[in-house]
C-alpha positions in Angstrom: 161.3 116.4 107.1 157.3 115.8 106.9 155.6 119.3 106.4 151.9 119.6 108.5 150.3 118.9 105.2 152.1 115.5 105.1 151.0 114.9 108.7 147.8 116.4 109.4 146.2 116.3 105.8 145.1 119.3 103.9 145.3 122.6 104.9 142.5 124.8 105.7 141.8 127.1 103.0 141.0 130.5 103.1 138.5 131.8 101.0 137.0 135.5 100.5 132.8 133.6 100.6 132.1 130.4 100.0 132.9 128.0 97.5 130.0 127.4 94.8 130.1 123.3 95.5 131.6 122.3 98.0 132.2 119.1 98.7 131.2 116.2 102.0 133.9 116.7 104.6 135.7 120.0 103.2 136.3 122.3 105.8 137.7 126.3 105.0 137.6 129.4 106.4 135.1 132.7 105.4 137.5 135.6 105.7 134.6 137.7 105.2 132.8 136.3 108.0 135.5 135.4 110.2 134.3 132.1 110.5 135.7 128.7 109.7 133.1 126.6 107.8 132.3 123.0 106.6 130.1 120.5 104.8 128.3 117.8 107.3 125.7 115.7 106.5 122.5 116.7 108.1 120.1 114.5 110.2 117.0 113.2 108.6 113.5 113.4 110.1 109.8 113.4 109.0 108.0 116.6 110.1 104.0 117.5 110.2 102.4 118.3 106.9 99.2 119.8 106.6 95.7 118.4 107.4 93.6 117.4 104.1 90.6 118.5 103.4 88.7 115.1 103.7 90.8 112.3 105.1 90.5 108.7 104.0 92.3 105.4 103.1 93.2 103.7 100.0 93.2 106.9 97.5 96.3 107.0 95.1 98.8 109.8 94.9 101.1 110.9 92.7 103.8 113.9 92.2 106.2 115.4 94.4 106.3 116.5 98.3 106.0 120.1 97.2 103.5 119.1 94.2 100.9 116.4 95.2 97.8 115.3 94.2 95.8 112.7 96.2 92.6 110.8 94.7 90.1 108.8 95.4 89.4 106.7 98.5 86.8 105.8 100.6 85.9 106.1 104.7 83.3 104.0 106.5 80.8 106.4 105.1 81.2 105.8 101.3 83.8 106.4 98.5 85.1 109.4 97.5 85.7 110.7 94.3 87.1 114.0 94.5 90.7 115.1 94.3 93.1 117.2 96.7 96.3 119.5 95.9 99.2 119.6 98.1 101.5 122.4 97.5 104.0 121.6 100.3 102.1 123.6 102.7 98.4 123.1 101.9 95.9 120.9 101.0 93.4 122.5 98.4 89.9 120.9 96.7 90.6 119.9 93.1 88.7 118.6 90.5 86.7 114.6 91.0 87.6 112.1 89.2 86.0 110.3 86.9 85.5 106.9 88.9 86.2 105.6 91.9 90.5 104.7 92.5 89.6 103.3 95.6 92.4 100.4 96.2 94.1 101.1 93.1 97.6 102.2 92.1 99.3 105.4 90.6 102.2 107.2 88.8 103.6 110.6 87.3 103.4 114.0 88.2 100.8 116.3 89.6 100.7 117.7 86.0 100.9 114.7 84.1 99.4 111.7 86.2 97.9 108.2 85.8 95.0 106.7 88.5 94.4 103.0 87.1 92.9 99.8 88.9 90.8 99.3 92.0 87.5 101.0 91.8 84.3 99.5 91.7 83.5 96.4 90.8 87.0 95.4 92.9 88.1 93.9 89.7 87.8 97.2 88.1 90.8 98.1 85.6 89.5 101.8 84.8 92.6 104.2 83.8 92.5 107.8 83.7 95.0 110.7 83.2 95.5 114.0 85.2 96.4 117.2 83.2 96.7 119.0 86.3 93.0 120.1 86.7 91.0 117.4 84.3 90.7 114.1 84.7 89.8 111.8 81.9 89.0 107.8 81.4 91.0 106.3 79.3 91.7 102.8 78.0 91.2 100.2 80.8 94.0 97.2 82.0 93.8 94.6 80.4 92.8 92.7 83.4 91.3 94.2 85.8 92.5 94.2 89.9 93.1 96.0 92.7 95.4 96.5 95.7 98.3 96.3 92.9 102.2 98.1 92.4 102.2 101.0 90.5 105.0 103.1 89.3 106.3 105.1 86.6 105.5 108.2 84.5 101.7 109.1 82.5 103.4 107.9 79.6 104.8 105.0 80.5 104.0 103.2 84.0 103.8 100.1 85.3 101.2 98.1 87.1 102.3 95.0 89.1 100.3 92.1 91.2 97.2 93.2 92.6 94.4 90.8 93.0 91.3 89.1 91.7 87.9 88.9 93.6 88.9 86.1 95.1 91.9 87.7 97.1 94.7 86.1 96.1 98.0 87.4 95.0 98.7 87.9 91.2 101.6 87.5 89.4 100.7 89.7 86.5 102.0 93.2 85.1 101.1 95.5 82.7 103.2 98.1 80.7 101.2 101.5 80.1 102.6 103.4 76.1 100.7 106.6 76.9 98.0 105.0 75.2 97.1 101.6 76.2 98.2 98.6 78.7 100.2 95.5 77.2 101.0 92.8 79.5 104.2 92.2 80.8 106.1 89.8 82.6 104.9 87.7 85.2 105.9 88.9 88.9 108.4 85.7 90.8 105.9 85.7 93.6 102.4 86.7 92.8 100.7 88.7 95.5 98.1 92.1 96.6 99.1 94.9 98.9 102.3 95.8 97.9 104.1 99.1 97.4 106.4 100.0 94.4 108.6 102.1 93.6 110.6 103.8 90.5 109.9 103.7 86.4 108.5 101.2 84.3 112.2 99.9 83.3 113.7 100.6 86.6 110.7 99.1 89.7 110.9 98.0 93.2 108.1 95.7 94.4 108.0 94.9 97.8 105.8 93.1 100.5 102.2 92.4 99.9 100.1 89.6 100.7 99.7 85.9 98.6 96.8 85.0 99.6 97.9 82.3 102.1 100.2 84.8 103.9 102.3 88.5 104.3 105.4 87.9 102.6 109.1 90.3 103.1 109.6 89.5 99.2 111.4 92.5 97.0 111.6 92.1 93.5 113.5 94.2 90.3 112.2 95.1 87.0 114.4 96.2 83.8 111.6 96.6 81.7 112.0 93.3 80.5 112.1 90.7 83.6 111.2 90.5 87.3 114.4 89.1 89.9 114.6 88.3 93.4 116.2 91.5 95.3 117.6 91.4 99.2 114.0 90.8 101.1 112.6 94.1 103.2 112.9 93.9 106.8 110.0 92.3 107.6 106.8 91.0 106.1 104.7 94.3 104.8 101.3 95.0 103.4 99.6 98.5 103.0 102.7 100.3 102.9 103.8 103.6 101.1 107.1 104.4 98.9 108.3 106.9 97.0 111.6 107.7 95.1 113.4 105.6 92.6 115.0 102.2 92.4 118.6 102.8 93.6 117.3 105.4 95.8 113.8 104.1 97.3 112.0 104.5 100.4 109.2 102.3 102.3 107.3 103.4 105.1 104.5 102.4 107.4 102.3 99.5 106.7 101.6 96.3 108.7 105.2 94.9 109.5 105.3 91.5 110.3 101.7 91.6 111.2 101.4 93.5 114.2 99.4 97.0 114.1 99.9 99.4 111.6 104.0 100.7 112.5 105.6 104.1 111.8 109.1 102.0 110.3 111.3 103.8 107.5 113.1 102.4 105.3 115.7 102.8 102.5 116.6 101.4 100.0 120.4 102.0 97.9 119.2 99.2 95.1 121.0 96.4 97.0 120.6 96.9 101.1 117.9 98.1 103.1 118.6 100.8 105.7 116.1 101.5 109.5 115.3 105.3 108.9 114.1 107.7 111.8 109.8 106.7 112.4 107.3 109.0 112.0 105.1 110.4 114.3 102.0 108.8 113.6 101.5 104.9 112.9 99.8 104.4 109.6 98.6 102.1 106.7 96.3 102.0 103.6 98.8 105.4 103.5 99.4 107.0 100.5 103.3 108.1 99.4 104.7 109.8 96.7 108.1 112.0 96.3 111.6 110.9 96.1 113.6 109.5 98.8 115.2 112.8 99.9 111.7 114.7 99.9 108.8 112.6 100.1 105.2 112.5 101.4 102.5 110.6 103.4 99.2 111.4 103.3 96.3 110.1 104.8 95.3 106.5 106.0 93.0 104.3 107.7 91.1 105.6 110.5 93.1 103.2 113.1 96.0 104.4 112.0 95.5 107.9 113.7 96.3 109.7 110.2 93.1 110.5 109.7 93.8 113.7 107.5 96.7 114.3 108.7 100.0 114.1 106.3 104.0 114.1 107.2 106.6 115.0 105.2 110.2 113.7 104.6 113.4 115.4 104.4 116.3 112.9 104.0 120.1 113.3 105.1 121.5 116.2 102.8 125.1 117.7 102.8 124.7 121.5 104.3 127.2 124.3 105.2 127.5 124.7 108.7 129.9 127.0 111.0 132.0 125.3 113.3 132.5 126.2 116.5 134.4 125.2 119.5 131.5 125.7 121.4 
């Protein structure tokens, strides 16, 4: 004869508190509580951040949702160059850098960060690190661009496409040692506007803008070779991203080439998967964080994000009592 087990699965276990790790699914019951309890995946959602001190469009950020810096940037009064903390909750004055970032690209930490291309002239290659309070210029791409990729650590990051002055998509990369940029290999589909996302062995490049025309494009990089990934949704330029490259995500930007959108996306390292919006439409938005905690700060002024920042907390496995309720 079947036992319950054999028909109904496993029993529910009865346990004196939790367990330490439980696992997605697993279901038991708190005998100290006197409830019966269980693993679900939460629901993901982008909540307000707080306000910066000086909005603007087309800085670079870098770090973590918790641990942010934002830098550089310019409104239709001029170009910035200070710098801004984010410490999950606040935005805070930091120190200016040491030229202007404006449409450039950025990677690392908010202890250990890299600002490079963009700036003025537009062709501008200018690199400089971030020590957590001190910025400092150091050597300069090898050629110079702006509106590229970036990703990666401050000692080893990875610029990708950008363009010339004569706005047209590049095909170029360049590897940065901790110490200077060597070029590496060419992108499959040169183009400006992009957004990346990952390490310099391990990238994501999607979207951006040939020259002729907004393209969906999404390429890979090992360290060693660009290939052709499954295309984004849609054709995106001034878009944000954080997290890594088998767990990525793309948000805002001009998709398709309507107005600025509030779209999520994310990305497993083979399929792309429509995420919940966020509250205010954006692009020339900054993003930094991982795919389960990230950040977007900032953007143009018709994007309505202003100053304003959101942050994201992706699907997560939490305890939960269950009810019949």
């Amino acid at each position: 004869m079947a036992t319950f087990k054999e028909i109904r699965g496993q029993l529910i276990k009865k346990y004196t508190t939790d367990p330490a790790n439980p696992l997605e699914g697993q279901m038991w019951y708190n005998s100290t509580t006197g409830t019966l309890k269980g693993v679900v995946i939460g629901t993901a959602a982008w909540s307000s951040g707080g306000n910066m001190v000086a909005g603007r469009r087309n800085g670079v950020t870098f770090g973590l949702q918790t641990a942010a810096i934002f830098a550089g940037g310019h409104t239709p009064a001029g170009v910035f160059l200070n710098s801004e903390t984010y410490d999950g909750t606040t935005w805070s004055e930091g120190s200016n850098i040491t030229t202007s970032t404006d449409y450039g690209a950025a990677a690392g930490t908010s202890t250990a960060g890299l600002a490079f291309a963009g700036g003025v002239p537009v062709s501008g290659g200018k690199t400089q690190t971030y020590n957590g309070s001190t910025w400092t210029e150091v050597n300069s791409l090898t050629t110079g661009r702006y509106d590229p990729g970036g990703s990666g650590t401050d000692t080893a990051a990875l610029c990708a496409g950008g363009s010339p002055p004569a706005n047209t998509g590049s095909p170029l990369s360049e590897e940065w040692n901790g110490t200077g940029w060597t070029e590496g290999e060419d992108l499959g589909t040169g183009r400006y506007k992009p957004t990346q996302f990952g390490t310099q062995t391990a990238a994501v490049l999607v979207g951006g803008d040939t020259g002729p025309a907004n393209v969906a494009n999404v390429e890979e990089y090992n360290g060693a070779s660009w290939t052709a990934a499954t295309a984004y949704p849609g054709t995106v330029t001034y878009a944000a991203s954080a997290g890594i490259s088998t767990a990525g995500l793309v948000f805002l930007g001009d998709i398709d080439g309507a107005a600025y959108g509030v779209v999520t996306n994310s990305y497993d390292g083979t399929a792309w998967s429509l995420e919940p919006s966020l509250a205010n439409a954006g692009g020339n938005t900054e993003g930094c964080g991982t795919s389960a905690l990230a950040l977007a700060a900032s953007g143009g002024p018709a994007s309505g994000r202003t100053d304003g920042s959101e942050e994201w907390n992706g699907a997560v496995a939490e305890t939960q009592t269950i009810t019949t309720s």
